[in-house]
C-alpha positions in Angstrom: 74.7 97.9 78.9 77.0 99.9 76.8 76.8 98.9 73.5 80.1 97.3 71.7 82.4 99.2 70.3 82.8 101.1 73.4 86.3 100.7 75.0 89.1 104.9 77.3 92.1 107.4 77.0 93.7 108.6 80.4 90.9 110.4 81.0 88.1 110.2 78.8 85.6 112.0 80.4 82.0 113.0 78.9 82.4 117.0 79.2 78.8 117.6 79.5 78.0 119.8 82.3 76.8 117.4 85.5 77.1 114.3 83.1 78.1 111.3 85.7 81.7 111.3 85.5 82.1 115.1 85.1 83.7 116.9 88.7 79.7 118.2 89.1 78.6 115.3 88.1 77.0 113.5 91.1 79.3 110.7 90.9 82.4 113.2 90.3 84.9 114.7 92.6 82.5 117.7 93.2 79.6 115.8 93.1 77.1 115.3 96.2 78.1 111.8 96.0 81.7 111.2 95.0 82.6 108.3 92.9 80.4 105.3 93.1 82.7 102.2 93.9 80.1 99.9 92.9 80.1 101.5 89.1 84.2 101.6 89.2 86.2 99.2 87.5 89.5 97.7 87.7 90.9 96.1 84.0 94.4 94.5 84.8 95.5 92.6 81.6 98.6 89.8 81.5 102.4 89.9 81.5 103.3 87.2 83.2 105.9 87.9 85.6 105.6 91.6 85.0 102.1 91.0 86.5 103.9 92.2 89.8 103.9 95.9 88.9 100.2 95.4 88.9 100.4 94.4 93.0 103.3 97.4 93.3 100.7 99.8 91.7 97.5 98.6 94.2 100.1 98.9 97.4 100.8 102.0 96.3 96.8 102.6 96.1 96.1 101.7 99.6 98.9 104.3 100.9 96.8 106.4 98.9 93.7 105.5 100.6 95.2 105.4 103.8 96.7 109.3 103.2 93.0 110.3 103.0 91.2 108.4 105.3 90.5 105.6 103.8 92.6 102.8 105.5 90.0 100.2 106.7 87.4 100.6 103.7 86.6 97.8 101.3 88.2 98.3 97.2 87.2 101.5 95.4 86.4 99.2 92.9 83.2 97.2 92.4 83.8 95.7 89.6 87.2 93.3 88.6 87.7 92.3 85.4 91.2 90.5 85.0 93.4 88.9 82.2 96.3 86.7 82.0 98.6 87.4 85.0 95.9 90.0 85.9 92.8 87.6 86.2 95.2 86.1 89.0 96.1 89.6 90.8 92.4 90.5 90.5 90.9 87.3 92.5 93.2 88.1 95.2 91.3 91.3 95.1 88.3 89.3 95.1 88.4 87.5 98.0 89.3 90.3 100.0 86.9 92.9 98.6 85.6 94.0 102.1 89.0 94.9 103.1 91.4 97.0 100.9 94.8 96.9 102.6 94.4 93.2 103.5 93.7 92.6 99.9 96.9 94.4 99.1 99.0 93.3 101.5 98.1 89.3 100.7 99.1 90.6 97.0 102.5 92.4 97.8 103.6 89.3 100.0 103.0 86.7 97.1 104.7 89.1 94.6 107.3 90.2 96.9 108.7 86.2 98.0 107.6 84.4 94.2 109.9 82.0 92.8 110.0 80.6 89.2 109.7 76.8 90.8 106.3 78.7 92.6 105.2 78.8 89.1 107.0 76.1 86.9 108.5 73.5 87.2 112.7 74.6 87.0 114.4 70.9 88.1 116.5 69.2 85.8 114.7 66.1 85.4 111.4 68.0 83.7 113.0 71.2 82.0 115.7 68.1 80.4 112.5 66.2 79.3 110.7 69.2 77.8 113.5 70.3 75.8 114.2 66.5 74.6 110.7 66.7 73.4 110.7 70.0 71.5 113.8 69.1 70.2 113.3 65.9 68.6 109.6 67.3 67.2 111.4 69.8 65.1 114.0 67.0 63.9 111.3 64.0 63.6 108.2 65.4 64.1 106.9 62.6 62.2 107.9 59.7 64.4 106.6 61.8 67.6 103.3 62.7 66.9 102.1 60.8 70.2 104.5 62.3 72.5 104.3 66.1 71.2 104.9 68.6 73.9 102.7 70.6 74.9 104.6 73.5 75.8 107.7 74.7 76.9 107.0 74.5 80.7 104.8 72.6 82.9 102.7 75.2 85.2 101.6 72.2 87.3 103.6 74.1 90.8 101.1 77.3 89.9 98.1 75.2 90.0 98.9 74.0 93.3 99.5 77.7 94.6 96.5 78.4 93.5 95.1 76.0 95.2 96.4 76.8 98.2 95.4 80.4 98.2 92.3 81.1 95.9 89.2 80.5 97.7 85.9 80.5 95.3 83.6 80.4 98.0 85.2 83.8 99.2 84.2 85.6 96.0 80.9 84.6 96.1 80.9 85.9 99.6 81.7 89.4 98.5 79.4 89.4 95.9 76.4 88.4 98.2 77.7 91.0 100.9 77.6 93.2 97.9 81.8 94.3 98.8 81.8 92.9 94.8 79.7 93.5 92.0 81.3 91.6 89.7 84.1 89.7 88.8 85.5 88.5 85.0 87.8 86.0 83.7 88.8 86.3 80.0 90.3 83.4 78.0 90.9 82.6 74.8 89.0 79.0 73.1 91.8 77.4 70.9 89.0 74.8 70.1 86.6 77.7 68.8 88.8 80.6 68.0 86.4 82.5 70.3 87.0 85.3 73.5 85.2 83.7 76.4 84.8 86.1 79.5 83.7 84.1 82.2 81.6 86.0 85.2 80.4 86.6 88.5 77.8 89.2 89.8 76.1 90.5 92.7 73.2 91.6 90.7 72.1 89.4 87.8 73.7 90.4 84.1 72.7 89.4 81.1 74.8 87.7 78.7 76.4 89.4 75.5 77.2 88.1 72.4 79.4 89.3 69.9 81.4 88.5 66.8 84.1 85.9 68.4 83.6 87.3 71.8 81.2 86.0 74.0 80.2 85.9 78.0 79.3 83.2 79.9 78.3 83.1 83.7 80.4 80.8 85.8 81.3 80.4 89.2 85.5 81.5 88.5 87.8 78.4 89.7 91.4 78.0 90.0 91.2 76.4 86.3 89.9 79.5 84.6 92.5 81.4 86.6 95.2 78.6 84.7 93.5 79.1 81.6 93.8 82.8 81.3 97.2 82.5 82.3 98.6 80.4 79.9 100.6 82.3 78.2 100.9 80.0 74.9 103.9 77.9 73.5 105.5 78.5 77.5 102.2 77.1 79.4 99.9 74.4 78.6 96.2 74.9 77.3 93.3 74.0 79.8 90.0 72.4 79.7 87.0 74.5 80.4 83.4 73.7 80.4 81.3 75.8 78.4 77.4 74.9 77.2 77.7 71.3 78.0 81.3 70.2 76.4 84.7 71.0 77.0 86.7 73.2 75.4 90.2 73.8 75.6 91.6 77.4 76.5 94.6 79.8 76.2 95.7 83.1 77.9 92.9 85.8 77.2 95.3 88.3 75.7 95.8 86.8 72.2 93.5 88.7 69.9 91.7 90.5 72.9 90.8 93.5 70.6 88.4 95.3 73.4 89.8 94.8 76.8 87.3 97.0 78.0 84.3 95.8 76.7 83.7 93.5 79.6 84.0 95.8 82.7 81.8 98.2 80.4 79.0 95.5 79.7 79.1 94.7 83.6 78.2 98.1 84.4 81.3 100.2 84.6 81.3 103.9 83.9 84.4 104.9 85.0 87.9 102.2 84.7 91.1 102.1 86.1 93.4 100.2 83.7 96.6 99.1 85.0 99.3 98.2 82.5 102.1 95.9 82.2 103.2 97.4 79.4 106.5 100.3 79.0 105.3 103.7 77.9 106.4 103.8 74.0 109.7 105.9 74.5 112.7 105.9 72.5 115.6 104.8 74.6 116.8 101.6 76.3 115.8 99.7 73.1 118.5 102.1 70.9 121.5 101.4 73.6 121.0 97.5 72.8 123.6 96.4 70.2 121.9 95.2 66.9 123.9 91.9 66.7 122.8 91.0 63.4 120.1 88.8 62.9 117.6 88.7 65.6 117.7 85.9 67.8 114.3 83.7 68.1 113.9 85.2 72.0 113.8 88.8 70.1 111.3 87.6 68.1 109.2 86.1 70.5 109.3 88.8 73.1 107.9 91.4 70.1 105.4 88.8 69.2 104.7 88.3 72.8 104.8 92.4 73.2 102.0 92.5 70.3 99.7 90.2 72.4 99.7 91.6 75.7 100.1 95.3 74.4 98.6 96.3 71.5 95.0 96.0 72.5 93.8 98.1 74.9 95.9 100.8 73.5 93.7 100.4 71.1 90.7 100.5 73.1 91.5 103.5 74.7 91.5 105.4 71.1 88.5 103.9 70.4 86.8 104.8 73.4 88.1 108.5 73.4 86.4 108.9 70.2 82.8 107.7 71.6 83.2 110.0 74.4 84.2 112.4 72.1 81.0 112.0 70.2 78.6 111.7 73.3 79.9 115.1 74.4 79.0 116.6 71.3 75.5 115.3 70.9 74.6 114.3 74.1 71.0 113.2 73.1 72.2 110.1 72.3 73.5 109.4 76.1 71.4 107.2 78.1 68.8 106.0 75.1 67.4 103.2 75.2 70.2 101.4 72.7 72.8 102.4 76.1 75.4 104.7 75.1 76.6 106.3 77.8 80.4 108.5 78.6 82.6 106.1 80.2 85.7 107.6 81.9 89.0 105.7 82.1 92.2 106.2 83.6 95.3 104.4 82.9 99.2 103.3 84.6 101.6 102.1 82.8 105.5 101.7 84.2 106.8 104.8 83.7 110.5 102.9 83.1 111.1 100.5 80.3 110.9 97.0 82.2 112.9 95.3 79.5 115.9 97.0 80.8 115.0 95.9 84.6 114.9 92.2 83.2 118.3 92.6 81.7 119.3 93.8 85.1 117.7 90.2 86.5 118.1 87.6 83.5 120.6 85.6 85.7 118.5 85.4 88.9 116.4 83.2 86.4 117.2 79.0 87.6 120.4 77.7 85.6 118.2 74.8 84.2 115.6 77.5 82.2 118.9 79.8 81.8 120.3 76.5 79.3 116.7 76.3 78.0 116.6 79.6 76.4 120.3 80.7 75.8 120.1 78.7 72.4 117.1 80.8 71.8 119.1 84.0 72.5 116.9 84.4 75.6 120.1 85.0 78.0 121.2 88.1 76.5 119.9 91.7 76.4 118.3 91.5 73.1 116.4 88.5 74.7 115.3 90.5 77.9 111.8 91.2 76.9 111.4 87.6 76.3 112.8 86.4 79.6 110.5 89.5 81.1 107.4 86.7 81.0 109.6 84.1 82.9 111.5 85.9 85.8 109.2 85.3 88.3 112.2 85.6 91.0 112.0 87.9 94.1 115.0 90.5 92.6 112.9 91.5 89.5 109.2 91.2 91.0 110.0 93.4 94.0 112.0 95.9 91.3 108.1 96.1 89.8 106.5 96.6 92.6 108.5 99.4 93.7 108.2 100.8 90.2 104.6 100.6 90.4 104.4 102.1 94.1 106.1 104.9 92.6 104.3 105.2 89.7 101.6 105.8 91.8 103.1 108.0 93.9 103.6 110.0 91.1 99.6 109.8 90.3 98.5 110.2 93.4 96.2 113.5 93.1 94.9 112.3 89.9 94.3 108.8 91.6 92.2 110.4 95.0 90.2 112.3 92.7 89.6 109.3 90.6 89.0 106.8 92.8 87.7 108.8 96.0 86.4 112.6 94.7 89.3 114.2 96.9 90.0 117.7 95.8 93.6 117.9 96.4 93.1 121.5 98.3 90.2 120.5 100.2 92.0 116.4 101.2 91.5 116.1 104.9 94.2 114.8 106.8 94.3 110.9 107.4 93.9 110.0 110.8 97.2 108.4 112.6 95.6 105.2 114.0 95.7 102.5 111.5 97.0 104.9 108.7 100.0 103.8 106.8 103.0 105.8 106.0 103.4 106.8 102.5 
C-alpha cells in the first residue's frame, strides 16, 4: 500500500526511465505489457445531477475502445472507487465489469430518460409538507422539535430505483471472476465525524486507518449507495452498520480531503478521475448580473461547489509533488514503507455547467420550482444550486453529450492511458461489433 498522503495532476507520471507508469515502463504505452487494467483505477466523485457527465464521459470511453479494437472487452479499470452521485455511476460499472459497452450503455439509458420524481419525491402533497416543516422550524423551532425535517426532499423514489437496478450479488460476481478488483464506497459518519470507505475486493486488502478516515470491508448495498449520496440539508442521512452499531451517514464529499487515497490504498498506480466540476475560467460567472445581496441559493450552490470541488483538486497538487520527489530520488520507490509513482489523469467539463442549468432551471417540476424561488434558486444566480436538483432528461442528456465530447477531445491521451495505443501505430478497429464514433 501507498502510504497516506499520497493523492495526481493530469498526468503525474514517475519520470524514471522504465519506472511502471513511464511509456517504457512495462505497464506503459511502450511497454511489453501495456497498461494493467487490474492496477487502473476509476475515482468518480458526487454532483448530483451533474453526475450524468460522468456516464457522457464513459460512453464516450467505449467509442474509444471500440475505435481501437476493443469493443467486447471487460472495463480498462480494475479498480472502482466512487462518491456521491459517482459511488452510484460506478456500481453500474460494477455489475457489468466483464462487459464494457453494456456497462455503458445500461449507464447512458438511466442518465439519458432520468426524471427528478426518479429521484425525489416532486408531488404536491410531500414537497407542501416538507416546506410546512422547514418553515414553521425556523419560526417555532421550539414547539417542533418532534417533528423536525429531516431535509429538504425525501429520496425515498431513488431507493426504490436502486432497488430495482443494483444487484450486490453481481459485484461480487466480478470480483470472484476477477472482471473487478475492487470496488469502494465513501461516506461521511455524522454520528462520528469520520470518512468511512466501505469495500470490496477480489484479493484480500488490509484495512487502513487514518486520522478521521477509515476503511472498512463490506459487502456494498443499495444503502451505502443512499448514504454516499445524500447530499446534505436536500437528502436524508442513512443508517449504516459499522463494528457492531449503527451509525448514521452523509454524502462522502463533505470534508473528503484525499479522494484518492482509497483507489491508491486498493492498489491503484495509475487513476482516471472524472469530474463534475467546471474548469476554473473566468466567464459565464462575470455575464450574471450582481443583483445585490446574494440570494441563499447563491450561497448554497458556492458552499455546495466547496464540497464536491475543492478536494481532489487538492489531491492532485499533493500527489504531483510526491511524484515529483520519487522521480528525483527514486531510492525511496518501492521500500518497504510503499511509496511508489502513481500516475493520474483527469476530465473535467470543458464548459461551465452552471450556465447549461440556467439553460434547464424550468424543466425542473413546478412544485420544487415554488420550493426554491424564495431561496432565489429559480434564477441565474441560483443555477449552480439548482445544478444538484435537475435531474430532468433536457439537462442530463446536455452532460452527457458534453462529456462524450470532452472525450472526444481526449481521445489520444485517453488510448494511451487506458490501452498503451500509440496514436501512429493504433490499428484500425474492426467493423463487426465496432461502434461509430
Amino acid at each position: 500500500m501507498h502510504r497516506d498522503p499520497l493523492p495526481g495532476h493530469h498526468p503525474a507520471p514517475h519520470n524514471g526511465p522504465g519506472a511502471p507508469g513511464t511509456p517504457n515502463g512495462p505497464n506503459g504505452p511502450n511497454g511489453p505489457n501495456g497498461p494493467n487494467p487490474a492496477a487502473t483505477a476509476l475515482i468518480m466523485m458526487g454532483g448530483g445531477a451533474r453526475a450524468a457527465y460522468q456516464a457522457g464521459v464513459l460512453c464516450g470511453l467505449a467509442r474509444i475502445a471500440a475505435r481501437h479494437g476493443k469493443a467486447h472487452g471487460g472495463l480498462p479499470f480494475g479498480i472502482i472507487a466512487g462518491t456521491s452521485a459517482g459511488a452510484i455511476n460506478g456500481a453500474g460499472l460494477a455489475i457489468h465489469a466483464g462487459d464494457f459497452q453494456a456497462a455503458t450503455q445500461s449507464l447512458g439509458a438511466l442518465w439519458h430518460g432520468i426524471h427528478a420524481d426518479d429521484v425525489y419525491r416532486t408531488d404536491v402533497l410531500r414537497v407542501g409538507i416538507s416546506g410546512a416543516r422547514w418553515l414553521s422550524t425556523l419560526a417555532l423551532g421550539w414547539a417542533t422539535q418532534r417533528r423536525a425535517p429531516r431535509a429538504l426532499f425525501d429520496n425515498t423514489p431513488l431507493g426504490s430505483m436502486l432497488g430495482e437496478l443494483f444487484d450486490p450479488a453481481r459485484v461480487q460476481g466480478s470480483l470472484d471472476s476477477g472482471a473487478l478488483q475492487a470496488f469502494a464506497v465513501t461516506s461521511l459518519s455524522y454520528s462520528t465525524g469520520r470518512h468511512v470507505t466501505f469495500y470490496q475486493s477480489h484479493h484480500r486488502i488490509h484495512p487502513w486507518h487514518r486520522s478521521q478516515r477509515i476503511a472498512v470491508p463490506a459487502p456494498i448495498t443499495v444503502d451505502h449507495l443512499l448514504a454516499s449520496a445524500s447530499i446534505p440539508f436536500l437528502f436524508p442521512s442513512v443508517p449504516l452498520e459499522i463494528d457492531g452499531h449503527h451509525e448514521w451517514f452523509g454524502d462522502g464529499t463533505m470534508r473528503q480531503m484525499s479522494p484518492l487515497s482509497p483507489a491508491i490504498h486498493l492498489g491503484a498506480s495509475r487513476i482516471l478521475a472524472i469530474g463534475a466540476a467546471s474548469r476554473q475560467r473566468s466567464g459565464w460567472f462575470d455575464t450574471v448580473p450582481a443583483g445585490g445581496y446574494p440570494s441563499l441559493a447563491q450561497v448554497g450552490g458556492q458552499a455546495l461547489a466547496s464540497i464536491f470541488l475543492d478536494g481532489l483538486n487538492a489531491d492532485l497538487e499533493r500527489l504531483l509533488h510526491i511524484n515529483r520527489l520519487l522521480a528525483r530520488m527514486p531510492e525511496i520507490a518501492g521500500d518497504r514503507e510503499g511509496w511508489r509513482p502513481v500516475q493520474v489523469m483527469t476530465i473535467s467539463p470543458s464548459e461551465p455547467i452552471e450556465a447549461l442549468a440556467a439553460e434547464h432551471q424550468k424543466q425542473l417540476p413546478r412544485t420544487v420550482r415554488a420550493l426554491l424561488a424564495p431561496l432565489g434558486g429559480t434564477e441565474a444566480r441560483g443555477a449552480a444550486f439548482a445544478s444538484y436538483l435537475l435531474f430532468e432528461p433536457e439537462f442530463t442528456r446536455a452532460l452527457m453529450a458534453l462529456g462524450e465530447r470532452d472525450a472526444e477531445a481526449q481521445a489520444a491521451e485517453l488510448a494511451a492511458f487506458l490501452y498503451g495505443v500509440v496514436p501512429d501505430t493504433a490499428p484500425a478497429a474492426t467493423p463487426e461489433g465496432a461502434l461509430s464514433p
